[in-house]
N, C-alpha and C positions, 0 to 999 in steps of 0.2 A: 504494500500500500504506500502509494507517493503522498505525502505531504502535501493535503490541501491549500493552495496560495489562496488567501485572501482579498478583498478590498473594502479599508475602513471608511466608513460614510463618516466626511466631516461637514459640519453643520457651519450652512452658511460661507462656506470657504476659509471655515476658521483650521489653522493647522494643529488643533489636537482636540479632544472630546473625551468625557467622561462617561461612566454608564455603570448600571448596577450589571451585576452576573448573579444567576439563579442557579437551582442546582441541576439540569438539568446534564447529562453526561457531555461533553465536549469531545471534542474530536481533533486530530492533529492536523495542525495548519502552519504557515509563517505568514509573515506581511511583512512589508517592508519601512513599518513606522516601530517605533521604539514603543514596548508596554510596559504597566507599570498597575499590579494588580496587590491590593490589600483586601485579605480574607477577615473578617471582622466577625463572623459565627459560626460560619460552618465550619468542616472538614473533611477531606477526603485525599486523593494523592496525585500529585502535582510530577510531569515528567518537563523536564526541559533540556534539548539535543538526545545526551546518551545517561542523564540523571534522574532517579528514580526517590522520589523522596514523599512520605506522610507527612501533609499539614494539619493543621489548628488552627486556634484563635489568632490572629492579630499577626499571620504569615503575610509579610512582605516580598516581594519579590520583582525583578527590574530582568527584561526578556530584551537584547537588540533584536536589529534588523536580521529578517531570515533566518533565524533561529527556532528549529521546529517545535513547538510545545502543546502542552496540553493540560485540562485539568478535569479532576474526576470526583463531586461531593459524592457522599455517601448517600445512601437510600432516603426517601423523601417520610416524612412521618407526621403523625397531623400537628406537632406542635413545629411543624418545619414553614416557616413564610416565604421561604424561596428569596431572598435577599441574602445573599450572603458575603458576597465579596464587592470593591467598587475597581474598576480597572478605565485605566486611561490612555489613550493610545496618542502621540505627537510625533512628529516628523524632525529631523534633525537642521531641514530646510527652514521651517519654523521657528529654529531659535535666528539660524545664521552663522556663514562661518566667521564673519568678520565679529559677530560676539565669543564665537566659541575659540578666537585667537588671542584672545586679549588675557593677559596676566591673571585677572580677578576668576576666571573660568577656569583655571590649568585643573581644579579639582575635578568641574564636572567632566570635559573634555574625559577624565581617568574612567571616571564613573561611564560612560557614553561606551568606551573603547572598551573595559571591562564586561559591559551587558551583552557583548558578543555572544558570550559564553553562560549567559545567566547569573544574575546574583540574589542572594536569599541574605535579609538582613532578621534580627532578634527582636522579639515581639515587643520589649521595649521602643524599640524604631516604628513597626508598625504603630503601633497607643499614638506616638508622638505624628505621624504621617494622617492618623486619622482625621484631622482637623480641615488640613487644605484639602486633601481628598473629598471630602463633603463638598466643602464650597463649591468645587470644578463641576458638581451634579449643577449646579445649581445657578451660580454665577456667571457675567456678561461684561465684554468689555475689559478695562485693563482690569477688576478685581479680579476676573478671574485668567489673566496672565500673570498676577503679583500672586496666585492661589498656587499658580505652578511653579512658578520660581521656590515659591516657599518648600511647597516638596522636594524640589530637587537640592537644596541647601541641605535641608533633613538630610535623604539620601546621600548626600557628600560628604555629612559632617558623623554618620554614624561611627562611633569607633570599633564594629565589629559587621562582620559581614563575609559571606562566603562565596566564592565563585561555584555553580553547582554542574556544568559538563566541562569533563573533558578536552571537548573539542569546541573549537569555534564555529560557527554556523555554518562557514563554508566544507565544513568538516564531518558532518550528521549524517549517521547512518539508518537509511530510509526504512531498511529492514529489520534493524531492530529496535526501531523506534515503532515500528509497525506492529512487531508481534508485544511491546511492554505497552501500549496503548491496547490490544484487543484483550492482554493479559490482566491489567489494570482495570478496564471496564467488566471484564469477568470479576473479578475479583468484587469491583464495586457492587456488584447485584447478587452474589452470592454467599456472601460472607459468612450470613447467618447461619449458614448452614455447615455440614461437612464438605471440604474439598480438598475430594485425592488427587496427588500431584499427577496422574496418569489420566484427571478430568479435565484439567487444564492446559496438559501437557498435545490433546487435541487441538484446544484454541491454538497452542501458540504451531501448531501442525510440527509436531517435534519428538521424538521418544520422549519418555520419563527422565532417561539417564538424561540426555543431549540438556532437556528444557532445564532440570535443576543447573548444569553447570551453566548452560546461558544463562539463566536466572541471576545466579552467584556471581557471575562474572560482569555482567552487565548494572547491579544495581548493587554491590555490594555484602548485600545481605540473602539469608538463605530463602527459600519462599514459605517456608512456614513463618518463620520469623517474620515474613512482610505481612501475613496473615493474621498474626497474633498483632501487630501492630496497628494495623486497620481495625482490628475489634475492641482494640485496648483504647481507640482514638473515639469510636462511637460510641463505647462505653464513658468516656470523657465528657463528648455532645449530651450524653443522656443522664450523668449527675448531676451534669449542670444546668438542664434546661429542661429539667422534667421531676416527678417528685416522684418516678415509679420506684418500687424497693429496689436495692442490690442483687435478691437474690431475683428479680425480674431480670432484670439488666443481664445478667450473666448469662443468662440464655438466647435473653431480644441479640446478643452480640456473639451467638455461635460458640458462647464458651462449652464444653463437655462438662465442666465439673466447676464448683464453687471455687474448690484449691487450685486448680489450672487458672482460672480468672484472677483470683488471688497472684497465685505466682506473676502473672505475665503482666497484668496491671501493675504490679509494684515495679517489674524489669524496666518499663516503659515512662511509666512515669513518678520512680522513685519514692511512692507514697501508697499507702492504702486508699482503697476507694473510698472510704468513709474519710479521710481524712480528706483528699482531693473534695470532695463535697460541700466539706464543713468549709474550709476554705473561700467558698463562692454563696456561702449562708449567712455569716458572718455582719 
């Protein structure tokens, strides 16, 4: 599967535009405008080039030009309103290069050349990004050019931040960006349930043996592990945005046993669920 190319609808001939994202599954694309999307309640798993990675609340993340990506919320549920992230797309042409030369820019300029490859910044960044990201829904005129500027200062001025492929866009492998996208979406709608590696191991059209070491080799980690981490992250979405008991939760999320949920929830997110809970009760 090639990489669907896009084209962003800007409003009015303005060169960037804001917009909410719902959860509905995404699919793999590039464009050739610069994005720039803050996840603010949902969570599901985010691929960008040849990186595979579970988000959460308040995931930041800055996509260049022609860099294949995609994103994938988790199951829709009725306390789910379908708002979850706000992503902004602009044109590099937009800023200009005779700004993007100038001394006072040499930051973003880094930031710009960096997004090649994708960058994921720490939900303390997001909290702080959420602010201008709003206005841009909303805003006209230069407020909402001093709304961008303001994000991208954010963005430049963060002191932690990670670059997430590999390769740079001119670099992405169409193939296995292809099968961790059809794996990804599988994953997303089955969770709940059990899945053996050799049910999967169809989607990605691959043995058992073959797909674990693609698996391993291409996102780092093993695919039960991704599995357990996906269900450890909806179990997260559902302490905090719902008042079903734990021992609900542990099954609404495909866990086998209490102590399995137990174990993998503390691997994942360092804490007891009940403690994770009280935390956002507080």
């Amino acid at each position: 599967m090639i990489p669907e190319i896009i084209s962003i609808r800007h409003d009015e001939g303005s060169g960037f535009r804001a917009e909410w994202v719902d959860n509905e599954s995404s699919f793999l694309h590039l464009h050739p405008e610069y994005e720039i999307v803050l996840n603010i309640t949902g969570n599901g798993t985010r691929v960008a080039g040849d990186s595979v990675e579970i988000f959460d609340r308040y995931d930041l993340v800055i996509y260049g030009p022609d860099l294949n990506h995609f994103w994938n919320f988790y199951r829709k549920d009725e306390h789910d309103n379908g708002r979850h992230a706000i992503m902004v797309h602009f044109r590099r042409d937009s800023l200009g290069e005779p700004l993007l030369s100038q001394f006072e820019t040499s930051e973003l300029r880094r930031l710009l050349d960096d997004s090649t490859r994708g960058i994921a910044f720490p939900a303390e960044t997001g909290m702080a990004a959420e602010e201008p990201m709003r206005c841009l829904l909303t805003e006209t005129g230069m407020k909402k050019m001093v709304s961008l500027f303001s994000l991208l200062e954010i963005l430049c001025s963060a002191g932690r931040f990670k670059l997430l492929s590999g390769e740079s866009s001119a670099g992405s492998r169409d193939m296995t960006d292809s099968r961790l996208t059809a794996v990804c979406s599988f994953v997303r709608e089955n969770f709940f349930r059990p899945i053996p590696v050799k049910e999967v191991a169809v989607v990605a059209k691959m043995s058992p043996h073959s797909f674990s070491r693609f698996f391993s080799r291409s996102t780092g980690s093993g695919f039960v592990d991704y599995v357990n981490q996906v269900r450890s992250n909806k179990a997260c979405y559902l302490l905090r945005e719902t008042d079903h008991q734990i021992n609900e939760i542990v099954f609404e999320c495909g866990f086998a046993t209490v102590s399995n949920f137990n174990k993998q929830f503390r691997k994942h997110t360092g804490m007891s669920a009940r403690d994770y809970r009280a935390q956002y009760r507080n």
